[in-house]
C-alpha positions, 0 to 999 in steps of 0.5 A, spaced: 576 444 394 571 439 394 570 433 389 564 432 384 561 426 388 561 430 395 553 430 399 549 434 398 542 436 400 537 434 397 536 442 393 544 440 392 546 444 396 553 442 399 553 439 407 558 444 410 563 440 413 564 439 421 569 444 423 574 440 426 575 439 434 577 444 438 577 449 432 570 452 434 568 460 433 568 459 441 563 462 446 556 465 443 554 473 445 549 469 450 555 465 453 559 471 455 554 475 457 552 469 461 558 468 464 559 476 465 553 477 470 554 470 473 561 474 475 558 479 477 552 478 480 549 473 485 543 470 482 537 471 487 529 468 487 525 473 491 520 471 495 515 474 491 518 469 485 522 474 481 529 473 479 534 478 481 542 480 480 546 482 487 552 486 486 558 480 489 561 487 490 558 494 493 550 496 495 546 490 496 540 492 491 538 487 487 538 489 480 531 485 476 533 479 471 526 481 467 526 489 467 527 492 460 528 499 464 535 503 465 537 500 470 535 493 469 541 487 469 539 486 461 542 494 460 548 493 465 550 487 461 550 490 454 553 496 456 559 491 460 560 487 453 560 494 450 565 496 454 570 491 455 569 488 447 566 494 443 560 489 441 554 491 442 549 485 444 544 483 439 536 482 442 536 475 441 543 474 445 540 478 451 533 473 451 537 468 451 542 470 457 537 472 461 533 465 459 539 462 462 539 466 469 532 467 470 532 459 470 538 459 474 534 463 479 528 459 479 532 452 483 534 457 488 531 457 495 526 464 495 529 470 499 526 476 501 527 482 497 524 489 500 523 496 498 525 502 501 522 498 508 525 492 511 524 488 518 530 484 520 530 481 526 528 487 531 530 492 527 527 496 522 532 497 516 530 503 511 535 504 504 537 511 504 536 510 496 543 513 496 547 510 491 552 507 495 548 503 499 548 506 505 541 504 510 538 506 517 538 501 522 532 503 527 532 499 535 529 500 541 535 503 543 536 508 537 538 509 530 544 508 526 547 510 519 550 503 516 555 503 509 552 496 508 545 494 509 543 486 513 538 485 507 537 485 500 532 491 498 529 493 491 529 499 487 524 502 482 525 509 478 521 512 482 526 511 489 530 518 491 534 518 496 531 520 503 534 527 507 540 525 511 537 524 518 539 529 524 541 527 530 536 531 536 532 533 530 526 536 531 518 536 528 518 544 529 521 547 522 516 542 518 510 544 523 509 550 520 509 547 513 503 543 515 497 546 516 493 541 520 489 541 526 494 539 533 489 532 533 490 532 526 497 533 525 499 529 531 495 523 527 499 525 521 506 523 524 503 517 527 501 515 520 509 516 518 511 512 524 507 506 522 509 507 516 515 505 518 513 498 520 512 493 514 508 487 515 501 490 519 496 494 515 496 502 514 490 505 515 489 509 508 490 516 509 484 521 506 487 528 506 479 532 504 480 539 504 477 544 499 481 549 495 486 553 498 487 548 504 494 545 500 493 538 501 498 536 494 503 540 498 501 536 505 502 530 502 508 530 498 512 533 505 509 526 509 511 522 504 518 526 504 519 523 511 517 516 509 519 515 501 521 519 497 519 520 490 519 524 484 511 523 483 508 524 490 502 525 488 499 521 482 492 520 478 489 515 480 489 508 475 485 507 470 484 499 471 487 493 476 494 493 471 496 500 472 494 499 479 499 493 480 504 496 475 504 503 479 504 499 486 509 496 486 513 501 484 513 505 492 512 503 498 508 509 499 503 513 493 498 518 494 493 518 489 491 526 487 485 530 487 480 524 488 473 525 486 469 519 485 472 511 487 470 505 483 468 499 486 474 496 482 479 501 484 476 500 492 477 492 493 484 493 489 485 499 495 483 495 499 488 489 497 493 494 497 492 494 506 491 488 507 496 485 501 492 481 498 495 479 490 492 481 485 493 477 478 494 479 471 495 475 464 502 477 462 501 481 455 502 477 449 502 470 454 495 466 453 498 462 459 502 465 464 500 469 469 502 475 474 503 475 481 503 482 484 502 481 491 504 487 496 502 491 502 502 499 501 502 506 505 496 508 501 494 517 501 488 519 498 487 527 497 480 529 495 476 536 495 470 531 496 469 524 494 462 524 490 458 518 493 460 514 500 465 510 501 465 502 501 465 499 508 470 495 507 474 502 504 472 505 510 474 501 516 481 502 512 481 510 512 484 515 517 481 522 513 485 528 516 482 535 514 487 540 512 485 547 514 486 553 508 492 558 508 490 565 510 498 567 508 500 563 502 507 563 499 509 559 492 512 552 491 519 554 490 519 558 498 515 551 500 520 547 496 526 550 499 523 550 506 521 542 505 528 541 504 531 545 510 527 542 516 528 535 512 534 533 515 531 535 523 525 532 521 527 525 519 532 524 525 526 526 530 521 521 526 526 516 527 527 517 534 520 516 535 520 509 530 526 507 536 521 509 542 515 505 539 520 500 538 521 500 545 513 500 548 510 496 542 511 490 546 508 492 552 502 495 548 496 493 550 489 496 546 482 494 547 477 493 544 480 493 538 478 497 532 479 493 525 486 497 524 489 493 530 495 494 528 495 500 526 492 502 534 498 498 537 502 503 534 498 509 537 499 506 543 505 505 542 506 512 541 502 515 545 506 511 551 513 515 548 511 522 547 505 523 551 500 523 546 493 522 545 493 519 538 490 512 540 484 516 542 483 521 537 484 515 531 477 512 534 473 518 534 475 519 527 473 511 525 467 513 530 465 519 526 466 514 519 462 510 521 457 515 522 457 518 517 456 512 512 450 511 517 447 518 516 448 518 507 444 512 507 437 511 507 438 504 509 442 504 515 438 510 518 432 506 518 435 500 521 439 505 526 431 507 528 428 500 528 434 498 533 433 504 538 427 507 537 420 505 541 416 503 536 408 504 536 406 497 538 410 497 544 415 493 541 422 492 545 427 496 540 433 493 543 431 487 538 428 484 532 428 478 529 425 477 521 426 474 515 429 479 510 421 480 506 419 482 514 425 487 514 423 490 508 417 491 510 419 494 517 423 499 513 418 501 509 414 503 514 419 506 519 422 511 513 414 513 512 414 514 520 421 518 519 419 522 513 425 518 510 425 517 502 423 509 502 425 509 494 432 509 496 431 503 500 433 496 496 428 492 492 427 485 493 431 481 497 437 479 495 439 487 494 437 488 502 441 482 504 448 485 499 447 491 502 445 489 510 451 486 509 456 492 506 453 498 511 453 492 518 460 495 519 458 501 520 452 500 524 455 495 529 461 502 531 454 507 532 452 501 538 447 496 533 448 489 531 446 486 524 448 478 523 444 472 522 439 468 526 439 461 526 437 458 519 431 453 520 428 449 514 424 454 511 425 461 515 433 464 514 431 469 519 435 476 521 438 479 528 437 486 529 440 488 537 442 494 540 449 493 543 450 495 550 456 499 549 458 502 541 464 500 538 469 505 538 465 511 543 461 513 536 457 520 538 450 522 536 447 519 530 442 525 527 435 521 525 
């Protein structure tokens, strides 16, 4: 009891008293949760700054610290305090455990953290996505099954586990589930192979077909050969979050059906082959910001795309043409052929990742197109299996090239103005003018050629923006676009016939 005189706060509620020491209510929810994952989980931060919990014991995936997901350390540590206390773990103790951790995880040197993909030392290292942990090692000498990887990987829900590789396995079975010409089909693999090899760009796969030509089911059958997933083939983003959100997600996507590409949606495809970051304000943040920096294995499947493609997106495509199905089957005989020839399928694509581990230092290429790592691995490859893919690869960028040519109005004049005679008797293999010139030089080539000059840019600054967007393009069919020396009042332009076209482009039609 307590007396009269005792204190109070100031509304006259009694000040508890203090309890005495050593008699405390002991450790809070969040301390034990705390100590829970502290016992259970090595607390890593990866190279991309995100927390992570490594299993002290078992597959070496790493669980995130931020994820609300089912799989996420803040559900295992709930169901584990449950278990073993029969509590069930406020919200607030939660957050404030993880608080903790991410905070711990924050002072800790960056390791990384891989997914589905990783390179260690002169190894290629694939998580089988299997819940025991087991990974695939990949040397120039072969390949191994391991019960334990080397290196940390990541998981995401849409990571399945990969068909259980084949010694002596063959492509033959799975071959006739793909309906591609030989160049085609050989470039297709040669997309798979690479896409073993992580930190080089992947051209972007563009599987254009009409209907019929089975170009769902093509792409689901590649990508079962590089990851595995439950949704191989996805609707394409409706903006820059969904885009990183879902990117991240796999190592190897497939947007379907393609009709049309944003200019937003072609930088940020762009970003995904080259691995730049893309930044996004954290939702109910006003200050924080997040990082989403990956470098993907990207597919496209279109029955036609309704405008031409960016330059940059261009030089970053490899289109394949699936031919149409004369005996159709349904998706359940499809399906449970895919599952058969997987096996056998997946030991020869490893078998080739070995070899093209064995030949790519001695790969030389040249000339390179921009994909040069990409055309390393195709050397590579044709060194081991006696293909000629390299070859076919810069046929298809050349044809890419020409094609942007041929569907602009712009890149046709200035093609003509590089190469063919003009009435005055000018030398066409060059010209030099200033951007109002050009124009004017244009205006009246398309005049000449019955080209519509309506179509060309008004004004200077439009020229030079789209100059600037087709000269890839236009330096692959044999014309060179740059600068010339800039003078006080002239900032002139350079238009030259090379002697020899990138990439042994064919003829342009005028």
């Amino acid at each position: 009891m307590r007396d009269h005189d005792e204190e109070t706060f100031s509304d006259g509620t009694p000040i508890p008293d203090e309890p005495p020491a050593g008699k405390g209510k002991g450790p809070s929810q969040a301390q034990i949760l705390v100590s829970m994952a502290e016992d259970t989980y090595r607390l890593i931060r990866a190279d991309d700054g995100r927390a992570y919990g490594v299993p002290r014991m078992g597959p070496r995936i790493a669980v995130p610290l931020a994820s609300r997901s089912e799989s996420s350390l803040r559900a295992r540590l709930a169901a584990s305090l449950h278990r073993q206390t029969g509590q069930v773990a406020s919200s607030s103790s939660l957050s404030d455990a993880l608080t903790v951790l991410m905070g711990e995880a924050a002072d800790l040197e960056p390791v990384p953290v891989w997914l589905r993909v990783a390179r260690h030392d002169n190894a290629v290292v694939i998580d089988m996505g299997t819940e025991t942990g087991q990974c695939i090692t990949i040397t120039p000498a072969g390949w191994a099954i391991e019960p334990v990887s080397p290196v940390i990987f990541r998981r995401s829900e849409l990571t399945h586990p990969l068909a259980q590789p084949e010694r002596g396995g063959t492509l033959d079975a799975l071959r006739t589930l793909i309906n591609l010409p030989e160049e085609d089909y050989q470039l297709a693999i040669a997309w798979v192979v690479a896409a073993y090899f992580t930190g080089i760009p992947h051209p972007i796969l563009l599987i254009q077909g009409e209907q019929g030509t089975a170009k769902s089911s093509l792409i689901r059958t590649l990508l079962a050969l590089i990851d595995p997933q439950p949704a191989a083939e996805r609707t394409p983003p409706k903006d820059n979050r969904e885009w990183a959100i879902f990117g991240r997600a796999s190592w190897a996507f497939c947007y379907d059906n393609v009709t049309e590409i944003p200019s937003w949606l072609s930088n940020a495809l762009c970003k995904g082959v080259t691995g730049d970051a893309v930044l996004q304000r954290v939702l109910h943040s006003d200050e924080d910001i997040g990082v989403y920096a990956f470098q993907r294995v990207i597919a496209l499947t279109t029955i036609a795309i309704s405008h031409e493609l960016a330059g940059d997106l261009a030089d970053r495509t490899l289109l394949i043409e699936p031919e149409v199905i004369e005996v159709r089957r349904t998706e359940t005989e499809v399906a449970a052929a895919r599952a058969a020839a997987l096996p056998a399928a997946v030991g020869a694509v490893l078998d080739l990742v070995a070899g093209v581990l064995r030949e790519l230092p001695h790969a030389v290429v040249d000339s390179a197109p921009r994909m040069a790592d990409f055309a390393q691995v195709l050397a590579a490859l044709d060194t081991a299996t006696g293909w000629d893919t390299l070859a076919c690869y810069r046929a298809k960028v050349a044809d890419m090239a020409l094609s942007q040519i041929e569907g602009s109005t712009l890149a046709r004049a200035i093609y003509r103005l590089a190469t063919c005679p003009s009435p005055g008797g000018r030398d066409p293999a060059l010209w030099e003018g200033t951007a109002t010139e050009l124009l004017t030089a244009l205006r009246s080539i398309c005049t000449d050629a019955g080209l519509p000059a309506s179509e060309l840019p008004a004004g200077e600054r439009a020229l030079g923006q789209k100059v600037r967007e087709i000269a890839p393009a236009l330096r692959k069919s044999g014309v060179d676009v740059r600068p010339g020396k800039r003078t006080e009042h002239r900032r002139p332009l350079i238009i030259s016939k090379t002697t020899s076209p990138q990439d042994q482009p064919g003829a342009l039609t005028s």
